[in-house]
N, C-alpha and C positions, 0 to 999 in steps of 0.2 A: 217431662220435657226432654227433647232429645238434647244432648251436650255434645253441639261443634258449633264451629266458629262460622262466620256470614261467609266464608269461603266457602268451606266444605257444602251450605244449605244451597248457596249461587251452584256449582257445581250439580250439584242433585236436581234440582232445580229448571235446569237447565235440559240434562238426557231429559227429566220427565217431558218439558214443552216439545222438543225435538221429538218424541215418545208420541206425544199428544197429535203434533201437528201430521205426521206421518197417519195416524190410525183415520186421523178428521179427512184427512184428504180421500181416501181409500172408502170411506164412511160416504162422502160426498158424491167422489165419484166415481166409483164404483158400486154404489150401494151394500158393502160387505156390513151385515148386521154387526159378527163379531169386534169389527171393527171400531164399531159405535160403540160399543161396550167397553173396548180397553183404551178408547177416548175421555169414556165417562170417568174411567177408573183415572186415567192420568190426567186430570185435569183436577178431579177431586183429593186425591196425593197432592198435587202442587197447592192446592188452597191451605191442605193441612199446615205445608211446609211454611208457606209464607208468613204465617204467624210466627213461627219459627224464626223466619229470618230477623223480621221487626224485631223480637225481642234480643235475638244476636246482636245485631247491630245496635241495638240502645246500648246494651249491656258493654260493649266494643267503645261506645263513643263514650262511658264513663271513664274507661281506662286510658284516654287521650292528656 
């Protein structure tokens, strides 16, 4: 498991969507194949992460 806090995963998280939404648009409308490619990749990175965050954040609200 990667070791940072629901900040650091929000933050990453985040370029990745920003990342995503730019490549999807380009994908869309533009038809750029590659495009759709490092959509696929950034969307599947963020799913990675999300697990990540969940357990950040449980682990976080122990310490409250």
């Amino acid at each position: 498991m990667i070791d940072m806090d629901s900040q650091e995963l929000y933050t990453q998280m985040k370029q990745l969507w920003e990342t995503f939404e730019e490549n999807h648009t380009r994908f869309y409308n533009k038809r750029v194949k590659a495009a759709g490619s490092r959509a696929r990749k950034s969307i599947l990175e963020l799913k990675k992460l999300s697990g990540n965050y969940r357990t950040a954040c449980l682990n976080e609200a122990k310490d409250i």
